[in-house]
C-alpha positions in Angstrom: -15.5 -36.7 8.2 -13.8 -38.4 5.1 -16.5 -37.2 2.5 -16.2 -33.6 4.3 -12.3 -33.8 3.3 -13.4 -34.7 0.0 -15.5 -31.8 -0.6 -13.0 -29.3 1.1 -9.6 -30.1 0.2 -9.5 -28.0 -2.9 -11.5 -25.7 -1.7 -11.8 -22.7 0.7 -10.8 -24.1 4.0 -8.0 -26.3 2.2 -6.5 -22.7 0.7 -6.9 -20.8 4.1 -4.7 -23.5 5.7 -2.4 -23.5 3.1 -1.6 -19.8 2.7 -1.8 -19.4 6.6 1.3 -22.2 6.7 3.3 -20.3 3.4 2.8 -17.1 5.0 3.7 -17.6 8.8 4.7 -21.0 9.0 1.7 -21.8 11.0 1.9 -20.7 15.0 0.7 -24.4 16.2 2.7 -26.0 13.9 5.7 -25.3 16.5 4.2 -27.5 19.2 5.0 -31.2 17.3 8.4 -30.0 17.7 8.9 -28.4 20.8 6.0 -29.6 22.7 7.5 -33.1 24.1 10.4 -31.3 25.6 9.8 -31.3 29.4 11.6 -28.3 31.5 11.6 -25.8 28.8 11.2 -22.2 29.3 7.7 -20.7 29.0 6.6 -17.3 28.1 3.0 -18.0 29.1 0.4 -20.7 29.6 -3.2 -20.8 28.8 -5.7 -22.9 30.4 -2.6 -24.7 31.9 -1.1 -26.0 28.3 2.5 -23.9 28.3 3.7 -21.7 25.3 7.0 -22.3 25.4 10.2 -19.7 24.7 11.6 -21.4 21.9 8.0 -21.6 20.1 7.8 -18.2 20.8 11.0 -17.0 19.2 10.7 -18.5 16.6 7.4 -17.1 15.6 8.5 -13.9 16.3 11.3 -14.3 13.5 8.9 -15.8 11.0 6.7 -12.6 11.7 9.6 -10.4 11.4 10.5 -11.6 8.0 7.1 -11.7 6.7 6.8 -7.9 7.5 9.9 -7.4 6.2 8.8 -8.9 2.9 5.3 -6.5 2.8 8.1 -3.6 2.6 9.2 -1.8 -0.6 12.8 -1.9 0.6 13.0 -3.9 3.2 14.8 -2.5 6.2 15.6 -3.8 10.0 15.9 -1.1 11.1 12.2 -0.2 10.5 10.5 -3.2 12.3 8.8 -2.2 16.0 10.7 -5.5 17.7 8.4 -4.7 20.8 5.4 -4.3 19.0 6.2 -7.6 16.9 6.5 -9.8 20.1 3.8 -8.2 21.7 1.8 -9.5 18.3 2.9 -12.6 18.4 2.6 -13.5 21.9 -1.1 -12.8 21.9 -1.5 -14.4 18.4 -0.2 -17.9 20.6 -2.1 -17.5 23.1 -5.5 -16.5 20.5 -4.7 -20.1 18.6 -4.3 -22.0 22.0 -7.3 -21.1 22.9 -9.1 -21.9 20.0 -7.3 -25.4 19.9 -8.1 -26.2 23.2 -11.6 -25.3 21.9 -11.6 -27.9 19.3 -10.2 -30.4 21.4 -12.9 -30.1 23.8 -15.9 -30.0 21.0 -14.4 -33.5 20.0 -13.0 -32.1 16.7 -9.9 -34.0 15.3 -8.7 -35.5 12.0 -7.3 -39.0 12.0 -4.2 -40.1 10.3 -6.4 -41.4 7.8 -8.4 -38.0 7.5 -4.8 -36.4 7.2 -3.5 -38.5 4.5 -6.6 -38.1 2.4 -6.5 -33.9 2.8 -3.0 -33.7 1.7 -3.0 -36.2 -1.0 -5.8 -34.5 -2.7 -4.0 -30.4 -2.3 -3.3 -29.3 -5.5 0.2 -28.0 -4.5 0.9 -31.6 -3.5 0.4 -33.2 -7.4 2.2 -33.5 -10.3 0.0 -34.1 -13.5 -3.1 -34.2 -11.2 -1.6 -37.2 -9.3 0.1 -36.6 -5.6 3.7 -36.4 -5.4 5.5 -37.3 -2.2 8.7 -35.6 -3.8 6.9 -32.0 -4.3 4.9 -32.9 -1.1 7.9 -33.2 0.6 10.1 -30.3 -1.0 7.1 -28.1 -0.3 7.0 -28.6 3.2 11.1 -28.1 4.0 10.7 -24.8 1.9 8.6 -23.7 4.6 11.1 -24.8 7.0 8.5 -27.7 8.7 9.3 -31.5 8.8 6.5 -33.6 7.6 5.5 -34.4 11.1 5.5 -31.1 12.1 3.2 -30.3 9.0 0.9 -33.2 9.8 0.0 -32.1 13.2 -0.2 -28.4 12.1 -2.8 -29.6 9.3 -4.7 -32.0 12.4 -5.4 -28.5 14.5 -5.7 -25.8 12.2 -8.5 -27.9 9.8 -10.7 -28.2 12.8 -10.1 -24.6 13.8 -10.9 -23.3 10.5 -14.2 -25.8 10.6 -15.5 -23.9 13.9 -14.7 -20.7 11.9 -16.5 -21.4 8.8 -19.8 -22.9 11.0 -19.9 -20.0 12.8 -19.5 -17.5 10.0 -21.6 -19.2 7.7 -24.8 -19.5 10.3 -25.1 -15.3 10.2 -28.6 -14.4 8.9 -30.2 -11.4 7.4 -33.6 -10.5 7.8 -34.9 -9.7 4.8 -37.0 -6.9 6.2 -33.5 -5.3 7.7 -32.2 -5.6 3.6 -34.9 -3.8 2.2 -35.3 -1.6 4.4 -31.2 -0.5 4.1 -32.1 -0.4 0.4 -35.0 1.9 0.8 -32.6 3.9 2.3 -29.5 3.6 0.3 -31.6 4.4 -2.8 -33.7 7.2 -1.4 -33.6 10.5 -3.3 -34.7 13.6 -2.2 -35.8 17.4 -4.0 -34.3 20.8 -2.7 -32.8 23.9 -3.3 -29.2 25.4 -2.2 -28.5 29.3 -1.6 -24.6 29.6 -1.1 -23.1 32.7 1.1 -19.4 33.4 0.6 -17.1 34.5 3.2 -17.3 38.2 1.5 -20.8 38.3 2.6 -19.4 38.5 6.2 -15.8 39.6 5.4 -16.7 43.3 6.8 -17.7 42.0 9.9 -14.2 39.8 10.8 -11.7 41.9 13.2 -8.9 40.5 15.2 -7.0 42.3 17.6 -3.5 42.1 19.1 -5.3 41.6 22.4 -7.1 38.1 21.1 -3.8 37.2 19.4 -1.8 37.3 22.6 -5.0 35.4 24.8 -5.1 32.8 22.0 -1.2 32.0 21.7 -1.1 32.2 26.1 -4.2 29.3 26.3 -3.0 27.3 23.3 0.6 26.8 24.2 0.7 23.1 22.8 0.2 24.2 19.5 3.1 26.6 19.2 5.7 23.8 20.5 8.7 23.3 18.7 9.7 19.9 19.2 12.2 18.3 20.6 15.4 18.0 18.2 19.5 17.1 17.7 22.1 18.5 15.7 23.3 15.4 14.2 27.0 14.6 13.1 27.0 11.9 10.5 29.2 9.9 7.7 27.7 8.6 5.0 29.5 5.8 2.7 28.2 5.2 -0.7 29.4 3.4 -4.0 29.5 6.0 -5.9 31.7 8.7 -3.5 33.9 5.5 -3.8 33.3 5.3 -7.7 34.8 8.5 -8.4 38.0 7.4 -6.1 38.8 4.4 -8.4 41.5 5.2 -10.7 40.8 3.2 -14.1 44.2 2.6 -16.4 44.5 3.1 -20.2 44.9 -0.4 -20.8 41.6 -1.4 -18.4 39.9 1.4 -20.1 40.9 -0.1 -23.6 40.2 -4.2 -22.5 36.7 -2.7 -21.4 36.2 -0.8 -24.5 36.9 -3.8 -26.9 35.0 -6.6 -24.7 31.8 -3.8 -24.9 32.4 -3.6 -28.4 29.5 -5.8 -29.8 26.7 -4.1 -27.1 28.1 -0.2 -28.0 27.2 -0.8 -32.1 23.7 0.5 -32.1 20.5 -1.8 -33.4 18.4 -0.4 -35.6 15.1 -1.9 -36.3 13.1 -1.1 -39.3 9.1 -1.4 -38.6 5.9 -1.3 -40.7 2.8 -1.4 -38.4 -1.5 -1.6 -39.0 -2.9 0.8 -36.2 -6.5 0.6 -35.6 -8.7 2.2 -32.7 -9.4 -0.1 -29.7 -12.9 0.0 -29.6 -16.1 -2.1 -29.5 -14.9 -3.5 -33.1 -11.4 -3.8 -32.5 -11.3 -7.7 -31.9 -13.3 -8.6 -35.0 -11.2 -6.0 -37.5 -8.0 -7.4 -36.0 -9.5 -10.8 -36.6 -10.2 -10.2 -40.7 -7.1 -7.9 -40.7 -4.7 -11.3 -39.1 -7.0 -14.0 -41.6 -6.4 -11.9 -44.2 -2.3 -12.4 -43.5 -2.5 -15.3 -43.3 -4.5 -15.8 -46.6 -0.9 -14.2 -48.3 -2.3 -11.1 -48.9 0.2 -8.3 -48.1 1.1 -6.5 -45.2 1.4 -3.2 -46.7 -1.4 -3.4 -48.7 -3.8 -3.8 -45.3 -1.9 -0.8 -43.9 -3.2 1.4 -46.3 -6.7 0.1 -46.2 -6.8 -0.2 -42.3 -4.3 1.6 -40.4 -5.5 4.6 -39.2 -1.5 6.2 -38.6 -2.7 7.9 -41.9 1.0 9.1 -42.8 2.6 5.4 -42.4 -0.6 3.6 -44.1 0.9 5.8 -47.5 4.2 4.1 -46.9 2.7 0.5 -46.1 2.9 1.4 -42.6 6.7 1.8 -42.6 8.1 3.7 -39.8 11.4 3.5 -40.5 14.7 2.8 -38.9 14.6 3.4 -35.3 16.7 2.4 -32.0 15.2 1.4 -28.7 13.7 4.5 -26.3 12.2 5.7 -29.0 8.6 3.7 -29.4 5.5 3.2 -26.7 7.5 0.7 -24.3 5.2 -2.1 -25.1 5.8 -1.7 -28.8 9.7 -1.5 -28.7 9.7 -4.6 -26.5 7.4 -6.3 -28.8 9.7 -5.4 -32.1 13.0 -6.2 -30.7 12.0 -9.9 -29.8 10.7 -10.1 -33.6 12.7 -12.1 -36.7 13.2 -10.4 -39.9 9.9 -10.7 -41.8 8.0 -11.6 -38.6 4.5 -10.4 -37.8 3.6 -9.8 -34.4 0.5 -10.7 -32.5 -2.2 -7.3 -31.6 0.0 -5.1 -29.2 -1.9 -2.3 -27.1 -0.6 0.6 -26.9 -2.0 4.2 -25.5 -2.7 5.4 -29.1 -4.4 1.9 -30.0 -3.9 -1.6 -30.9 -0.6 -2.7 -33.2 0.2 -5.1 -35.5 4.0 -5.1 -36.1 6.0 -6.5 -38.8 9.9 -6.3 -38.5 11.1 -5.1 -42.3 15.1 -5.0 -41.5 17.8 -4.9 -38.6 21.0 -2.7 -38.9 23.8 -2.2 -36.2 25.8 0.6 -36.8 29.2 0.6 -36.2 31.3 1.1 -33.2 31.9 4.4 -31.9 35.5 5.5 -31.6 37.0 5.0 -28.0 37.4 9.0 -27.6 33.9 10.0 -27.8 33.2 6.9 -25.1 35.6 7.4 -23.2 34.4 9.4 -20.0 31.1 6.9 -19.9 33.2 3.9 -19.9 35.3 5.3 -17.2 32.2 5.7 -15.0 30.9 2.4 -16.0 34.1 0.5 -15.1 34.8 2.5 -12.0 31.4 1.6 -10.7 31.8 -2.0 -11.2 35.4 -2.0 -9.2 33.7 -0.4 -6.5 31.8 -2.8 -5.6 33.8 -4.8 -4.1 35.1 -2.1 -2.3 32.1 -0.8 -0.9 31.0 -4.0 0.7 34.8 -3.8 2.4 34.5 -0.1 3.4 31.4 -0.8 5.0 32.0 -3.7 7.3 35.0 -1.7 8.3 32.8 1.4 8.8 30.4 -0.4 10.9 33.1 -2.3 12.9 35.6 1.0 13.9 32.2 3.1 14.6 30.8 0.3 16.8 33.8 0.6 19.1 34.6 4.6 18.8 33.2 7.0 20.8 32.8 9.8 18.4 33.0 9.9 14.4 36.5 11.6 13.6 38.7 8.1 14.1 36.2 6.1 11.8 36.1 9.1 9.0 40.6 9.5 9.5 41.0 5.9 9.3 38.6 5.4 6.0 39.4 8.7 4.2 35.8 9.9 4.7 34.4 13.4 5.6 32.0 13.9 9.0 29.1 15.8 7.6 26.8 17.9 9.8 22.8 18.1 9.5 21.1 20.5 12.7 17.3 20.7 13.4 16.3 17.0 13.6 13.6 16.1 14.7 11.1 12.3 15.5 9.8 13.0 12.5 13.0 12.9 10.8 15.0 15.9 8.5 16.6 17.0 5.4 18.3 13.7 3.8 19.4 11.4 4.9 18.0 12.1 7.8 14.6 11.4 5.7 15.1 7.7 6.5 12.6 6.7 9.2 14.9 3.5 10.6 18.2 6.5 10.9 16.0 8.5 13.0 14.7 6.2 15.1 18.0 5.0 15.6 19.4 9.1 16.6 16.4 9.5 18.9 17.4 5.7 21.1 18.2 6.1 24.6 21.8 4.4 23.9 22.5 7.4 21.2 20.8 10.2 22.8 21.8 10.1 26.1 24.5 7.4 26.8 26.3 9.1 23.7 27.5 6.2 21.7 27.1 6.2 17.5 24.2 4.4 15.7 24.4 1.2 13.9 25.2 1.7 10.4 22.2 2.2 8.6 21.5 1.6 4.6 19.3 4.7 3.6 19.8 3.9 -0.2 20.6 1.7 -2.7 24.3 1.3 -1.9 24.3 4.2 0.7 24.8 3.9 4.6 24.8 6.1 7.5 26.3 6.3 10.7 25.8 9.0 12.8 25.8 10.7 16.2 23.6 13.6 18.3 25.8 16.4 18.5 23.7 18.3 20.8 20.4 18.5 22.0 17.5 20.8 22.2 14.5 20.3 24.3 11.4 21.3 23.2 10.5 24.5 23.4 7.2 27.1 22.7 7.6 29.3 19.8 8.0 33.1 20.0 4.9 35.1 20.0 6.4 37.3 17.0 7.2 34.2 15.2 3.0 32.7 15.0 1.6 35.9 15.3 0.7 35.8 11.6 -0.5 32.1 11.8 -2.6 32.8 14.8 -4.5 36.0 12.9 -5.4 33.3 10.4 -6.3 30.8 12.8 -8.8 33.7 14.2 -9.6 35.3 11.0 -11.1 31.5 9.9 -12.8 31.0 12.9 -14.7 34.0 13.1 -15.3 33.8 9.4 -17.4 30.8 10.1 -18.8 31.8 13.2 -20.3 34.9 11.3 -21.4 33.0 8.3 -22.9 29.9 10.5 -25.2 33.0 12.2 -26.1 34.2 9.0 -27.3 31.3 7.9 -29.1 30.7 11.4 -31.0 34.5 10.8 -31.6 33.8 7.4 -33.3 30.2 7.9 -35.2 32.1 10.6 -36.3 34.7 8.0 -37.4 32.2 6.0 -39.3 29.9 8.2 -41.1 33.1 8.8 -42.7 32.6 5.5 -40.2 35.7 3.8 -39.4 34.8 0.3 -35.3 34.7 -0.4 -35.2 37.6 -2.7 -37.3 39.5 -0.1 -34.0 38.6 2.3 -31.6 39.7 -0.7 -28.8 37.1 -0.4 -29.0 35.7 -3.7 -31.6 32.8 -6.0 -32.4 29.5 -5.2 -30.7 26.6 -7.5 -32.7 23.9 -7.3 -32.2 19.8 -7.4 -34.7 17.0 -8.6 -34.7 13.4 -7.3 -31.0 14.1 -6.1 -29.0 10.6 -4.8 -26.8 10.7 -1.6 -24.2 9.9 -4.0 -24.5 12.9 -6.1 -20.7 14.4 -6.7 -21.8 17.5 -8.5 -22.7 19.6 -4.9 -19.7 17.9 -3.0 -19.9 15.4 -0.1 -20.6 18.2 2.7 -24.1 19.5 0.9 -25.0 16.0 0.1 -24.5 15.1 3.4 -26.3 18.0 5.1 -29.3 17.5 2.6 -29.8 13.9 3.7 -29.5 14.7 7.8 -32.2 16.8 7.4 -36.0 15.8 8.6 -38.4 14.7 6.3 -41.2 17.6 5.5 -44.4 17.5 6.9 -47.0 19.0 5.7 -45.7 20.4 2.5 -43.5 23.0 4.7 -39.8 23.1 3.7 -37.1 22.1 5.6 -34.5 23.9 6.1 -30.4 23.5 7.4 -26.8 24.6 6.8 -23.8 23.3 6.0 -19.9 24.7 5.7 -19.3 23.7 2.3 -15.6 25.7 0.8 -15.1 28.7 1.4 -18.8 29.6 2.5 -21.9 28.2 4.0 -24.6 26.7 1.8 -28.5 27.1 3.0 -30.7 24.4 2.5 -34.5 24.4 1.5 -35.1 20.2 1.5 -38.8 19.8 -0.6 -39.3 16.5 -0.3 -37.8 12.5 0.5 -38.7 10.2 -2.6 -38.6 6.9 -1.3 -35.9 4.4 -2.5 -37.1 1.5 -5.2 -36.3 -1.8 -3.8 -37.0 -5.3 -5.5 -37.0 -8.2 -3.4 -36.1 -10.2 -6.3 -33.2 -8.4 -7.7 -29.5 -9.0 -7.5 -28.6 -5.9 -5.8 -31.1 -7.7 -2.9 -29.6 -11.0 -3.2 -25.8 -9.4 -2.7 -27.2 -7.1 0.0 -28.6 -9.9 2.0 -25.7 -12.3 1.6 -22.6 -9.4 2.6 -25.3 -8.5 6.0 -24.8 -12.1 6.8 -21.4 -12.2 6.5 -20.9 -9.8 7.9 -23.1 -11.1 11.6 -21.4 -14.3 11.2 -18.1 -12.7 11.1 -19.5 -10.9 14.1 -20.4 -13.8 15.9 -17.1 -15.3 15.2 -15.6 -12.6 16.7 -18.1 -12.4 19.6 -17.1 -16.6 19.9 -13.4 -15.8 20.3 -13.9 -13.2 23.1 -15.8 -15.1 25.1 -13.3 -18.0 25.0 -10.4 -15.5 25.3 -11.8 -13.4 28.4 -12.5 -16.9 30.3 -9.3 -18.5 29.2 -6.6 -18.2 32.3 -3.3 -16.9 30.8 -0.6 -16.4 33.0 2.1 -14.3 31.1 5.8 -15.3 32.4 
């Protein structure tokens, strides 16, 4: 077992246990604290061993963060708190049974085995050496004690060992490989006639009768969904900003303690642009030797660069303030010392070398022309404050009202009006999934009270409140009539042009020649790959469903491809080169057994999960 920690403990199964105890804090890892208390609640038991509440919750709220953090702005608001638990609880009850597994196979690490599996993780050392410090740091900043991390390392490591056994014993015949290869790389020869929907266009009618028959048997599709007429406030900053009142002499203290960042920096800039190419690494090589030798930047501009109207000035571009450059390029000049020389910087039009000639600042604009900017500027940063203050209120007086109009008298804020909502949300900022869901709760929709105070934007919240109510309804027939006629005008369309195609195949496997049918010329295709993007997916797709030809006879089939149908004349089936000894074989063979141990992992946990007892609580 020792030598087995050896081998593993900076590799794969060390890193799987490792992330799983960053990321979620481990699920077992909960029982060394929580499993010696007798008389706890229980939220379900498996095989008899109890999952207790407090384990439970806890998990849940490591799960809820850990979606939280996957989100772009994470919100509340957003998380499926039912779905979560649901998630969670079976999770538990997935690792209990596979724990209880291990126990029963006789797989466990001693203290010893422990010791030696922790001392030799890479996130444990300093300088290569373990240190119990970092060690322990690490561990509280997942929010485990030690012990608790110890016996969460003791089950998960055997766990994971059944896991990578299992997985690792899947096996691909290497018949099954090269056979899938035969096919993968099979090509075939045909030809493709295309009929557009003019071809058929004179024979498409739709009457008002099959208008009214379609709208009367399709009634769910001309539903108009449930909605509210919503009544709403929403707070942010920068309403607020425009509120704040900013004095003379603020204005003035502002102006003079922004005096050093309003003088603009100028930066002058020679540069050697060259194409990045296959050569680009060695010229930049000779180009930066060469520098370094003392010869002169300029001079190498005008042999190398290829910015032909720079090169004539040494490459010098001039003075020039920030937003002006490839964003790369300014952020590489403006950390450069007089004189400096930067290192190759990419760029869309190629690769840079940048030397920093001269820095000016200009002077200070007068107060006047800055005036209305620095207003806005300090008005935003006393709202902040005031925002933070403004909300708790607004959250407080509309978590006790029963309407909107005390909150918005109280605060000096206007009750706004949005109608037509619907579960799939509205016009802003009724846009905000969390807002809606929210409106469309039973304790807003029909008990009436307001919703929580939503943040729908950076430094922008929401209450709001359903107004009124409309059931879902079907549409007027005078409203879809026009949508239907499509509907029907489409459908037809490819009805028609699908029993063209079926007459013309006919025609044709009647031994009639296609210009004898007059629909147009063959195009023909040569040892053609499935792959082939030129014909789209749909023909492609269609060619390689057909039957292989017998007898030299064509084969032929159809396929709705656009805005027609194409007909297809398949020659022949070119079988597929395969080498056995090949790489393409090699990575073939080893993803198909992956892929059967994974699915006799899979199969494993099942079986143990369908014969566990769980009793839910």
């Amino acid at each position: 077992m020792l030598q087995d920690i050896r081998e593993n403990a900076q590799g794969t199964i060390a890193k799987i246990i490792i992330g799983l105890l960053i990321v979620s804090l481990s699920i077992w890892g909960m029982d060394a604290i929580v499993g010696g208390f007798s008389g706890e609640p229980e939220v379900a038991a498996v095989n008899g061993d109890d999952i207790t509440e407090r384990e439970f919750l806890r998990v849940v709220q490591i799960e809820s963060q850990r979606r939280l953090s996957q989100m772009d702005n994470p919100d509340p608001s957003l998380l499926d708190e039912d779905q979560v638990r649901q998630d969670v609880l079976e999770a538990l009850i997935q690792e209990k049974v596979m724990t209880q597994d291990a126990e029963n196979q006789g797989l466990e690490l001693s203290d010893q085995d422990i010791d030696s599996l922790i001392t030799q993780m890479p996130q444990f050392q300093v300088d290569g050496t373990f240190n119990r410090d970092r060690f322990v740091a690490t561990v509280r900043n997942m929010g485990m004690g030690v012990g608790e991390f110890r016996e969460t390392m003791r089950k998960q490591y055997v766990v994971n060992q059944i896991r990578a056994g299992i997985a690792q014993s899947g096996i691909a015949a290497r018949e099954n490989v090269g056979q899938l290869l035969r096919i993968q790389n099979q090509t075939r020869d045909f030809r493709v006639v295309t009929l557009s929907e003019d071809a058929v266009s004179g024979q498409v009618e739709v009457t008002e009768a099959e208008i009214e028959a379609y709208y009367q048997d399709n009634p769910e599709a001309f539903q108009q969904p449930e909605r509210v007429d919503a009544r709403y406030i929403a707070l942010s900053q920068e309403a607020l900003a425009e509120t704040v009142e900013v004095s003379d002499e603020e204005l003035r203290e502002y102006y003079q303690e922004r005096s050093s960042d309003l003088a603009r920096e100028e930066r002058r800039a020679a540069h050697i642009l060259i194409e990045d190419g296959e050569d680009a690494e060695e010229t930049m090589s000779t180009i930066q030797e060469r520098l370094a030798g003392g010869e002169d930047f300029a001079e190498l501009a005008k042999e190398y660069s290829i910015d032909t109207v720079s090169a004539e000035e040494g490459g010098d571009l001039g003075f020039a303030g920030r937003g002006v450059y490839d964003e790369a390029f300014e952020e590489t000049l403006f950390e450069l010392e007089e004189g400096e020389v930067s290192e190759p910087v990419s760029t869309s039009f190629g690769i840079h070398l940048i030397k920093l000639l001269d820095v000016q600042k200009s002077e200070v604009p007068p107060l006047e022309e800055l005036e209305g900017e620095l207003r806005r500027e300090l008005a935003r940063s006393q709202s902040e404050g005031r925002f933070a203050e403004v909300r708790t209120e607004l959250a407080d007086l509309a978590y006790a009202a029963d309407d909107l109009e005390g909150p918005a008298q109280e605060l000096g804020l206007e009750v706004r009006e949005k109608d037509n909502i619907t579960r799939e949300g509205g016009e802003a900022p009724f846009d905000h999934e969390g807002l809606v869901r929210q409106l469309f709760s039973e304790d807003v929709l029909k008990d009436g009270f307001n919703t929580e105070l939503i943040d729908v934007g950076d430094n922008t919240s929401v209450v709001a409140r359903v107004a009124q109510y409309h059931e879902a309804q079907q549409q007027p027939l005078d409203e879809v009539s026009e949508e239907i006629r499509a509907a029907l005008t489409r459908e037809k369309t490819r009805e028609a042009l699908n029993q063209r195609a079926e007459t013309i195949i006919t025609e044709l496997e009647s031994g009639k020649e296609l210009e004898e049918i007059g629909v147009g010329e063959w195009q023909s295709y040569d040892d053609q790959p499935r792959n082939n993007p030129a014909l789209g997916q749909a023909v492609m797709a269609g060619v390689f469903s057909l039957q292989r030809p017998e007898g030299g006879e064509d084969v032929y089939g159809s396929v709705m491809s656009g805005n027609g149908v194409a007909i297809i004349a398949l020659e022949s089936v070119n079988e597929g080169d395969v080498n056995r000894d090949g790489d393409e074989f090699g990575q073939l063979r080893n993803f198909l057994a992956s892929l059967e141990g994974q699915r006799e992992y899979q199969a494993y946990q099942q079986y143990l999960r369908e014969n566990a007892e769980v009793e839910r609580q």
